[in-house]
N, C-alpha and C positions, 0 to 999 in steps of 0.2 A: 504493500500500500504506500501509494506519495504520501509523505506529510510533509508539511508545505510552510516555513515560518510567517509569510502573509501570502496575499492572493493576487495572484498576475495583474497589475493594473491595465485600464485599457485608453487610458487617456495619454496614451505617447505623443499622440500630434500634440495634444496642448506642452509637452516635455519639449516637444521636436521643435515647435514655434518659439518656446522660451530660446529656447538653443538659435536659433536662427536671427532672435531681436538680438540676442549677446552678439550673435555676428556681424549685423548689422551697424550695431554698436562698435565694435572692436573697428569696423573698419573706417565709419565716420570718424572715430578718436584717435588712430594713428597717423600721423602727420607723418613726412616725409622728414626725415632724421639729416643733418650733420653728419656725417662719416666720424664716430669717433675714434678713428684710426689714422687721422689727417689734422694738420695743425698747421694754420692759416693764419695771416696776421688779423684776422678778425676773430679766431678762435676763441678771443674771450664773452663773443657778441653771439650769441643766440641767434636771432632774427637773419643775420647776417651770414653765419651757417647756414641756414635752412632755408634761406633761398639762394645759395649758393649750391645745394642738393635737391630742391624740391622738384619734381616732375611731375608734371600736371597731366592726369588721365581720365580722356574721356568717359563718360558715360558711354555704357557702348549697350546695344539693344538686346534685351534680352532674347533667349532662343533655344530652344530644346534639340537635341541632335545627337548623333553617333559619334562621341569621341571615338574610334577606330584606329588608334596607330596602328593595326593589320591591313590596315586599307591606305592607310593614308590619309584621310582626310575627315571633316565633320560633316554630317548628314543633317542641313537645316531643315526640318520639318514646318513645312508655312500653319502659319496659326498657332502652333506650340508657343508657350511661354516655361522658363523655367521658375519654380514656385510659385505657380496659381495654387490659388487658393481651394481647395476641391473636397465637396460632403458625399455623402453616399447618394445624395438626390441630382450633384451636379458634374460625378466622375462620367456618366454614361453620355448625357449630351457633350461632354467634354470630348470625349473619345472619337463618336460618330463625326461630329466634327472635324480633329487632325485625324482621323484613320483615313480619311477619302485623301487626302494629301500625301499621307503615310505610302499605301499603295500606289502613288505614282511615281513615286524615287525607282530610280533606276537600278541605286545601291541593295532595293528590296530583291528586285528582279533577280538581282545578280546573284545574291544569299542564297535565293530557294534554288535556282538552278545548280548553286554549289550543291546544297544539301539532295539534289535529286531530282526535284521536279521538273517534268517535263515543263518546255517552254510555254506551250501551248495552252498549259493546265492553268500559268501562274496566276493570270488576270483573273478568268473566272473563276475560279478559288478564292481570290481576293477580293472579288468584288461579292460573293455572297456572305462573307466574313462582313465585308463594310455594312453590307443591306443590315443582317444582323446586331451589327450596331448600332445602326439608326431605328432599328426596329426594339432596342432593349431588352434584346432577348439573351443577349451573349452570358452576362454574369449569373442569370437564372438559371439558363440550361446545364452554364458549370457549377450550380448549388453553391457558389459563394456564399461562405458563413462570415461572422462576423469579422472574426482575424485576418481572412483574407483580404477583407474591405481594408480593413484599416492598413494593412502592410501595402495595398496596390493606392489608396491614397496618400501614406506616408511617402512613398515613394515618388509621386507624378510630384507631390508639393514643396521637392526637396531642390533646391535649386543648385544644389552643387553634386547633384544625383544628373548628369547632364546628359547618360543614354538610355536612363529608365525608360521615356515612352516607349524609345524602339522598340528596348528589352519588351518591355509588357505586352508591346502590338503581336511582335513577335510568337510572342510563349504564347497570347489568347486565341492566333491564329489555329498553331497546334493542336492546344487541346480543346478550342470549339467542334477543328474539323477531323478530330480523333473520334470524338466522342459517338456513340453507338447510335443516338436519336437522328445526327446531321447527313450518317449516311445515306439516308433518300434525297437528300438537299442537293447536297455535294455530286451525285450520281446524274442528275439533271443534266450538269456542265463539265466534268471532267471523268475520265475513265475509271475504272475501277482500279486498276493497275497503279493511277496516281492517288488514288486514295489510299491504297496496299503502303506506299513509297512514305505517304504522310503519317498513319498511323505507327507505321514500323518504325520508324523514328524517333516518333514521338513516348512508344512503349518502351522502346532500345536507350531514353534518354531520360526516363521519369526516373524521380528520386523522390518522391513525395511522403516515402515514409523509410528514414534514413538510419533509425534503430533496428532494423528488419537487416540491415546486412552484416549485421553479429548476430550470427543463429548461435555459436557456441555460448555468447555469455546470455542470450538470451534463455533457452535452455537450462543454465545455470540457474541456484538458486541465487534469491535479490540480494542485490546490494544495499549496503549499507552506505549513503553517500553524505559525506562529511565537509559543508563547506569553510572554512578557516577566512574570513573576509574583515577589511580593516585597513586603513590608508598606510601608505609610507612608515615605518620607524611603529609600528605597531605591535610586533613580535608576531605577528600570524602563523609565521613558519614552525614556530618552534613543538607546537603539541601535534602537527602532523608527524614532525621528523622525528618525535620521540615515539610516536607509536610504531614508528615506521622499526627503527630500532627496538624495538619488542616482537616483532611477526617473526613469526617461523622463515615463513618466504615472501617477499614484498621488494616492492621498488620505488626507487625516486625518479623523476621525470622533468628535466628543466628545460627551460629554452636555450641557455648554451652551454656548450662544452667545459666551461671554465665552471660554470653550478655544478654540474654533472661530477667533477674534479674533484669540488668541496666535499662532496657528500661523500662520494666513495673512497676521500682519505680519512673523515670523520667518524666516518663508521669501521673503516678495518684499525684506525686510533683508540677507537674507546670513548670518545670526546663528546657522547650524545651521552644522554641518560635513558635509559628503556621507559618506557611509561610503565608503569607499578612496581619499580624497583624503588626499595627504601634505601635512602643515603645512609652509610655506616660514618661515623665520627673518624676524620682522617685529621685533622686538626683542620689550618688554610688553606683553603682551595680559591686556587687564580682563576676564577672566567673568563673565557674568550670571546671576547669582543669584536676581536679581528677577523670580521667573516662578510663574505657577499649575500648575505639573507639578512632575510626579515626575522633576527631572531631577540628572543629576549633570554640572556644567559644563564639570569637567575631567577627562580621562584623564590619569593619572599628570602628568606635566610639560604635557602639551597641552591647549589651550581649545579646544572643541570646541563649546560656544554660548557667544559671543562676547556682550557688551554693545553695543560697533559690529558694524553689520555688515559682512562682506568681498564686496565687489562682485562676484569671482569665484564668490560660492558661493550670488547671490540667483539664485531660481528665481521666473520668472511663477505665481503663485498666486492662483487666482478663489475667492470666500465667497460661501456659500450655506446660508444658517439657512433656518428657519421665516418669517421676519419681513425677508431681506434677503437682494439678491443682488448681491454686487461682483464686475463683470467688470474685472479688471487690463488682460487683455488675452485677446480671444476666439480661443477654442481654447488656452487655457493647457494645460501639462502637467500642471501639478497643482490640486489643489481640497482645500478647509476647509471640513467641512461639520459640521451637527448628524446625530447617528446617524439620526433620524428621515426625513432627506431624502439617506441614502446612496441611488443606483441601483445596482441589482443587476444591471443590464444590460449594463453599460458595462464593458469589459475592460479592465484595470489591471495594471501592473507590481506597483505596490506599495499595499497600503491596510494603516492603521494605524487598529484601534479601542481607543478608552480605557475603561477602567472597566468590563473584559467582564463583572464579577461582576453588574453590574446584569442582566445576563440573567435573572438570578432576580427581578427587582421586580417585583413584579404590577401597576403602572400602566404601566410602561415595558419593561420586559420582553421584549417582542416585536420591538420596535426591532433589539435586540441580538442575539438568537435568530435572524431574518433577515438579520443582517450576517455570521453563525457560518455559517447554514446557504448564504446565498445571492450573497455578494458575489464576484466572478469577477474572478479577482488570481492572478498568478502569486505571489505571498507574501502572505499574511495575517498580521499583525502584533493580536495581541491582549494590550495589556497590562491587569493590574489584579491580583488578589488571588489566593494560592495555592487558598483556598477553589472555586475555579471550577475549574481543572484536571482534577478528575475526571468535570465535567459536559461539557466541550468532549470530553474523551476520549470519550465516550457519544454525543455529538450527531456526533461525524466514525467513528465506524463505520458508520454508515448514507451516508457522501458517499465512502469511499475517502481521503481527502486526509491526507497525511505531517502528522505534529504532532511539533514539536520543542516542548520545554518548557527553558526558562533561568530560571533559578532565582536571586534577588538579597536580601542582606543589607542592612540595616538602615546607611545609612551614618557614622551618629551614634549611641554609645548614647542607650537608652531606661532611666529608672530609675523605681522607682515612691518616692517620697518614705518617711521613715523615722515621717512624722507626718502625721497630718490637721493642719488649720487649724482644728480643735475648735469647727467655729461661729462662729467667731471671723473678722468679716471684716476688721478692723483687719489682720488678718494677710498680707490683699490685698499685692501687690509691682509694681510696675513690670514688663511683659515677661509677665501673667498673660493665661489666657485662661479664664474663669469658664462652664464648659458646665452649662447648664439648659435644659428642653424646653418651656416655655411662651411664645409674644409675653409675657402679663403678668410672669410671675416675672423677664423679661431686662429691663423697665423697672422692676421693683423693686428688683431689686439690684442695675440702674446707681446708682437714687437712695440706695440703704443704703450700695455701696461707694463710691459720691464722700464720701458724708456721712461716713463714719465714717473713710476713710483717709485722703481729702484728695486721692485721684488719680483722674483724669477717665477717663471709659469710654465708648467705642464700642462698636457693637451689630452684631451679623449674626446675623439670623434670615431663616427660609423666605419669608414674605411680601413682604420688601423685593424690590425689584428687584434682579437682577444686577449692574447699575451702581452700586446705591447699596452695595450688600456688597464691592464691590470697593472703593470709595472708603472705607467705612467700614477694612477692611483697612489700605489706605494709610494713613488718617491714624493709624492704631496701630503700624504699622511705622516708621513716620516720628518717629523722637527728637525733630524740632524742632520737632512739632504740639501739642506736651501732650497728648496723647492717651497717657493710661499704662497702660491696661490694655482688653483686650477683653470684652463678654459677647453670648456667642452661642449658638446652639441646635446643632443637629446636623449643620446647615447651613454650620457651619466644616471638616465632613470632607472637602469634594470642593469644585478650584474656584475656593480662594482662596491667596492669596501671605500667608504669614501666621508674623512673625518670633518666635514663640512662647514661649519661656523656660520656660514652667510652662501643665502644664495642671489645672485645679482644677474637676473635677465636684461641681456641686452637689449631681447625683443620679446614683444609676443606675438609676432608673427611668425608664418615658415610659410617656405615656398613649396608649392609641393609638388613642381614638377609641369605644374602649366601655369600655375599664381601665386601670389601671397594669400595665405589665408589666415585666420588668428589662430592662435591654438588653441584647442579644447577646454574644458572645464578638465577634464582628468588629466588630462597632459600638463597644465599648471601644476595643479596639484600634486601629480606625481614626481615633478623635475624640483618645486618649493620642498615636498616633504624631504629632498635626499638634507638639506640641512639641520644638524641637532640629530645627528643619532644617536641613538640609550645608548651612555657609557663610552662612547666617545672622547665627551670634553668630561669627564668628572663635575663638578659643579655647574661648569659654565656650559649645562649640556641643552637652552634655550635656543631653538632654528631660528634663525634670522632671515627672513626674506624679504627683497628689495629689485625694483627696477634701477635699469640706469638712465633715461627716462622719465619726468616728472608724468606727462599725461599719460606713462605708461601704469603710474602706479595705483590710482581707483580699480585700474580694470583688475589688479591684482589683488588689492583690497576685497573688491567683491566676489572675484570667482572660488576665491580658499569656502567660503562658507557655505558653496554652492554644495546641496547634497548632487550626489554623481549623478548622471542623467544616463535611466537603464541602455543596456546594448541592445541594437536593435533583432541582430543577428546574428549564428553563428554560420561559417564559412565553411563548406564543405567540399572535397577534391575528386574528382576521379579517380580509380584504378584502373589498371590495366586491362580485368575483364570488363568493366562498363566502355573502356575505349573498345575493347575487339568486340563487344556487341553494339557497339555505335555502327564502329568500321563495318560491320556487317552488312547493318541498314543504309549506309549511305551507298554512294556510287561505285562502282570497281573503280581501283586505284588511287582512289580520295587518302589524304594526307591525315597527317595526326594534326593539324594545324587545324582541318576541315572538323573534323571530330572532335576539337576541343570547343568552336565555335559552335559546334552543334548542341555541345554540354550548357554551354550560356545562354542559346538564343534559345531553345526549344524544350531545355528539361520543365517539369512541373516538380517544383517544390512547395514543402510546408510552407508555411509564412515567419518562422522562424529562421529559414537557412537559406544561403546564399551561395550561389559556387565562389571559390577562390576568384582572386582577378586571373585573369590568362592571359595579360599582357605581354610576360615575361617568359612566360612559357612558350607562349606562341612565336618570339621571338629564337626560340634555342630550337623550337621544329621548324620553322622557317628555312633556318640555315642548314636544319639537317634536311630538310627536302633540296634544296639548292644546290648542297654538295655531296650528298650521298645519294645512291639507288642500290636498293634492295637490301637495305638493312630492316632487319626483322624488328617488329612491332615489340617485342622485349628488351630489345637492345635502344629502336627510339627513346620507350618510357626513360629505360633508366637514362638515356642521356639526357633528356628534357628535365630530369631531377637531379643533376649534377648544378650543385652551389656556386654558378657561376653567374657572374654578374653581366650580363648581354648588353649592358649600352656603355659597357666599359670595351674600345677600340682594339686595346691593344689585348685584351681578354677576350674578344670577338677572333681576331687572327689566330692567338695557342688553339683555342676550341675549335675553328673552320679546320686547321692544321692537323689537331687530333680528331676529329672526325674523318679525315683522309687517309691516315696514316689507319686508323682504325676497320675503316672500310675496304681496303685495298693488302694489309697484311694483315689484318686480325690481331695486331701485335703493337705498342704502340712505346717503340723506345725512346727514353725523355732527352737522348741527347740528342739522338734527331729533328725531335718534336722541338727542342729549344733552341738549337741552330738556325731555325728557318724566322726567329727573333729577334729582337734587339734586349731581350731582357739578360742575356750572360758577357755581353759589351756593357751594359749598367754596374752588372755585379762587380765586375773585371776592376770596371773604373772606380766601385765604391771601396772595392778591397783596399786597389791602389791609395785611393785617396785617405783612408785610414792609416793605410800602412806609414803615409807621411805625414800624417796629421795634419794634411792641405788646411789649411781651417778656412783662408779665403777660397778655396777652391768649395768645398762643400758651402759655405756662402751665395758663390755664384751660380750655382747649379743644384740647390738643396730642392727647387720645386720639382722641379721636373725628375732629378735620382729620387726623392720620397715617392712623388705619383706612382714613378714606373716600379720599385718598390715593392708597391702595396699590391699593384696591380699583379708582380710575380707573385705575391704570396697569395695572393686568390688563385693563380692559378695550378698553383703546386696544390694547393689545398684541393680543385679540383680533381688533379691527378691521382691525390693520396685515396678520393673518396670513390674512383671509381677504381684504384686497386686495392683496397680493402674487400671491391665487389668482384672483381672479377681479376684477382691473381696473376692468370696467364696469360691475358692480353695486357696488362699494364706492370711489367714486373719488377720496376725500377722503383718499387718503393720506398724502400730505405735510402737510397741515394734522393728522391723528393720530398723527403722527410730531414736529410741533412742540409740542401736545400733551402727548405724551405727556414730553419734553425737559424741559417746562415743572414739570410734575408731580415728575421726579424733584431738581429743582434746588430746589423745594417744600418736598421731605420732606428733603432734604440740609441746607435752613434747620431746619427743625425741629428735626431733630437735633440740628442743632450747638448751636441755644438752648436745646435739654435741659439740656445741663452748666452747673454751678450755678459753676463759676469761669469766668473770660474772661483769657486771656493775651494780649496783641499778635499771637499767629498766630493766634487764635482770631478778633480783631476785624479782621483785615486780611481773614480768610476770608468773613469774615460779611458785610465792605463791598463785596465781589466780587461775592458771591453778590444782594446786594440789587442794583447795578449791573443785573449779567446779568438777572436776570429781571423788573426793572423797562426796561430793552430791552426784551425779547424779550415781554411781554404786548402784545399788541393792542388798538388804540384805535379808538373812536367803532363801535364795535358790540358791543350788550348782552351777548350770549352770547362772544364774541371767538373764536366759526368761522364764516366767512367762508360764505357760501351754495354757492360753485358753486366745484370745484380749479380 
């Protein structure tokens, strides 16, 4: 039986419209900024800044349409607007309205002939779709219930939702002219054969009830589902992780590899306390403090994660990433894995997932949504953000399974500052952590705030490797590093151990890839709470949070008190048999590109889930249509899930390269694959330039050796994750594993010669670092990988 701590509310639009005014808001109140990374003889004059940067942007007309980077272009729909206003009384004339418009795009024509239809069929097809529209019959005859409504109005009334109508045109096409009653309709004007073409599609692509594809844990007896929810510096983590450490056999589940790390050195340490083990009188025990979770280390007088570990309480624990598998000891009890490589098969006392809210990311998304719907545990432990709560409540009425919800406070206050830093970075402090949303603007205002305060800055952004943002973390925590202040991207919310004092948004916007947008109510919230964590500062353990920005800081004022605004949905992905039952239904020789689009435009989902985006995906089959043929439908997937980042250039060329290499010897040696590159003439030149400690040399060329860099280690990272899959076609593992070691100890030197002072920790660091990787390069061969593992 669900039990349920309150009841699914159903007034999202009026959540969704607040959310919308705050937008509206956020964008009327941000002014075009000053560069504070620039210092101009007017620099002390405000006004004089800011129209020295201001850019004036037009109002531009609103419009509803197919953002399609598969296509190339936008689909303006005449008549659409994005965010009308729309009730259940005014979605249908709304529709018959743009559907008549809808149907005349050319780009529609094009779609269904992708997906199969004959040419001949398209129009009259869609023109008694339209009549249906106009006639009010369409949402009847699909028995739309109330959810539905509100998720298909949610949706049209969202204005930064910019392909909903398609989407929706689309999907209601499908499943009106699937449906069993229209076949006399539909038989009028088009053949049977394109009706066969429509429905088999549309059956080949339905996902409407998305707990049904775990039959094992459905079969099982219920679950016991344990939600652990509570902002920022909360402790949420910590009574999953202890029970987790009591199960016979159980698992932990994070979003990265470096979580994944924690736990399974935690656990085979001792450093967890089991849930209902009593503390024996040891005298003082040190808590640890020093961790990348949300934890709280001690219950009232007792340590319950420990800094040593207690021998009695280490548990056999195996790790298991994308990119690595440590066996402690085979058949261990418990496992530390990345969410992406949870089994859903395997029966479990206890599994712990971190960071449920991510169930709503559209890249990631699905990960999580399959560990909710599908993981078979006698307790499921879901910790992460109150915001998710009412989505897991929705996703487990469809499984049966008990859901308790535990609810945790804030264990440090949170204050929001009584002033901005008025532009003003002199104002910078020891213990700051300066959030900005660009790689560029976090090396500009390392260089404005060393130059102008005198204290040195470490950096964490998305790009860097997880090792090197961990490191960089450390030496910011670390008093005795000179490292006095942090600047990072958004990339400090999840992940990192991070002793924070103040946090000082530069902005509250981000770009996200077509505009500025403001950031969320949770994204504030969650980037404000990294400041003040339990036991951090000892006394002075109060978060300080601040703009740098005077108009920026109401908006900050108000959004901390904002309770979260529910997720709307969670994100769910294909497998490989719903692609080869797609592929079935589409046309002979249609692509995985075709069949992923098919998943978007045409499936019937709950009104709870959402496919993943396939933007990114669509982009990695793309290329593999373009440069391979006849690579088997096993070998696409798993390429299409190889962690490569597709609009990165020089990450485009390794992948085109080893998919050739791949295709043509089945075999895919890395010194080949890196010779047809520029990235082992980077390495070459960064050795060298360590070796001599160029320091104006890495100066003059640190953008470009950091970029190209990072970009190797994404791609080694790729390499590693698909010979961890497949051995014998990639077998140079170990050598893109040193590699790749190589690289991050690389960019670690870079950085460090960023900062424009040098203290004795600074040079003791630097003389280690040139050591190690003046070892660790290889001699008396040009490329320095080795031909054969």
């Amino acid at each position: 039986m669900l039990r349920l701590s309150r009841s699914i509310p159903l007034t999202c639009q009026a959540v969704r419209s607040r959310t919308l005014l705050n937008s509206i808001r956020l964008h009327s109140a941000v002014a075009q900024r000053p560069s504070p990374f620039t210092h101009s003889k007017n620099a002390g004059n405000k006004k004089a800044d800011r129209r020295q940067q201001e850019q004036k942007v037009k109002p531009g007309k609103m419009r509803m349409g197919l953002n399609s980077k598969a296509y190339g272009h936008v689909v303006t729909i005449p008549g659409a607007q994005t965010g009308v206003s729309l009730t259940p009384e005014t979605v249908l004339p709304y529709l018959s309205v743009v559907g008549n418009a809808w149907i005349s795009l050319p780009h529609i024509t094009y779609r269904l002939r992708r997906f199969g239809i004959p040419r001949d069929s398209i129009k009259p097809a869609l023109s008694a779709f339209t009549r249906a529209l106009e006639d009010g019959t369409v949402l009847s005859t699909l028995e739309f219930d109330e959810t539905r409504m509100l998720r298909l109005i949610t949706d049209l009334s969202d204005p930064l939702e910019t392909d909903a109508l398609d989407l929706w045109l689309t999907r209601l096409f499908y499943e009106w002219a699937s449906h069993p009653s229209i076949y006399p309709i539909l038989r009028k004007f088009i053949s049977e054969d394109a009706i066969s073409i429509i429905t088999g599609l549309f059956r080949a692509a339905d996902l409407s009830s998305p707990a049904t594809q775990y039959p094992i844990t459905r079969s099982s007896p219920m679950r016991k589902v344990i939600m652990h929810v509570g902002p920022t510096n909360s402790g949420k983590t910590h009574n999953a992780l202890r029970a987790l450490a009591a199960a016979r056999m159980g698992c932990y589940a994070g979003p990265l590899r470096l979580l994944a790390h924690e736990i399974f050195e935690r656990l085979n340490k001792g450093q967890i306390m089991p849930l209902g083990v009593e503390i024996e009188e040891e005298g003082e025990v040190e808590p640890d403090t020093d961790s990348n979770f949300d934890i709280n280390p001690k219950e009232g007088k007792k340590v319950v994660v420990r800094k040593d570990g207690n021998p009695k309480w280490a548990r056999a624990c195996n790790l298991l990433t994308g990119e690595e598998n440590k066996i402690v000891e085979p058949g261990a009890g418990l496992l530390s894995c990345t969410v992406e490589m949870l089994n859903t098969s395997v029966r479990y006392d206890v599994v712990v997932v971190d960071e449920i809210q991510l169930l709503s990311d559209k890249d990631r998304g699905g990960s999580w949504s399959s560990a909710v719907l599908g993981v078979n545990a006698a307790e499921l432990h879901l910790c992460g953000e109150e915001a998710a709560v009412p989505l897991v409540e929705q996703m487990l009425r469809d499984t049966g399974d008990e859901l308790i919800v535990n609810r945790y406070e804030r264990l440090t206050p949170l204050k929001v500052a009584d002033e901005s830093l008025g532009g003003d970075l002199k104002k910078i402090q020891k213990g700051d952590c300066v959030v900005t949303f660009s790689r560029s603007n976090i090396f500009a205002l390392k260089r404005e705030v060393e130059k102008q305060s005198g204290l040195k800055c470490a950096v964490a952004y998305g790009r860097l490797p997880p090792e090197i943002r961990s490191e960089q973390a450390a030496l910011f925590n670390d008093l005795a590093s000179g490292y006095d202040v942090l600047i990072g991207s958004d990339a400090i919310g999840m992940g990192l151990n991070l002793k924070v004092k103040r946090i000082v948004f530069e902005s509250i916007t981000k770009y996200d890839g077509k505009q500025e947008r403001p950031l969320s109510i949770p994204q504030i919230k969650q980037i404000a709470g990294r400041a003040g964590r339990f036991g951090l500062h000892e006394k002075d353990s109060v978060g300080i949070c601040t703009t740098l920005y005077e108009d920026d800081l109401p908006i900050l004022r108000d959004s901390l008190p904002i309770a979260p605004e529910p997720l709307r949905m969670a994100y769910l992905q294909a497998g490989a048999e719903q692609y080869s039952d797609i592929l079935q239904a589409l046309p002979p020789n249609s692509t995985l590109s075709t069949a992923m689009l098919a998943c978007k435009y045409v499936a019937k989902l709950h009104p709870a889930y959402e496919y993943q985006d396939v933007v990114v995906s669509m982009t990695a089959t793309d290329y593999m249509d373009k440069v391979t043929s006849g690579m088997t439908l096993p070998d696409k997937f798993m390429m299409q899930q190889v962690p490569a980042p597709w609009r990165d250039g020089l990450v485009v060329t390794f992948m085109t390269n080893l998919l050739q290499l791949y295709v043509n010897d089945l075999r895919v040696d890395l010194r080949k694959l890196l010779s047809s590159t520029e990235f082992l003439d980077i390495l070459e030149d960064a050795r060298e330039t360590i070796r001599t400690r160029n320091k104006a040399k890495v100066l003059k060329s640190k953008a470009d050796t950091l970029v190209t860099l990072e970009s190797l280690h994404k791609c080694l990272i790729a390499y590693i994750w698909l010979a961890f899959r497949n051995p014998v076609s990639f077998p140079d593992n170990v050598h893109a594993v040193e590699l790749k070691q190589e690289s991050e100890k690389a960019m670690e030197w870079y950085l460090e010669i960023l900062s424009e002072k040098s203290g004795p920790q600074k040079k003791k660091k630097l003389e280690r670092l040139q050591k190690v990787i003046a070892a660790d390069a290889p001699h008396g061969d040009e490329d320095h990988v080795p031909k054969d593992s």
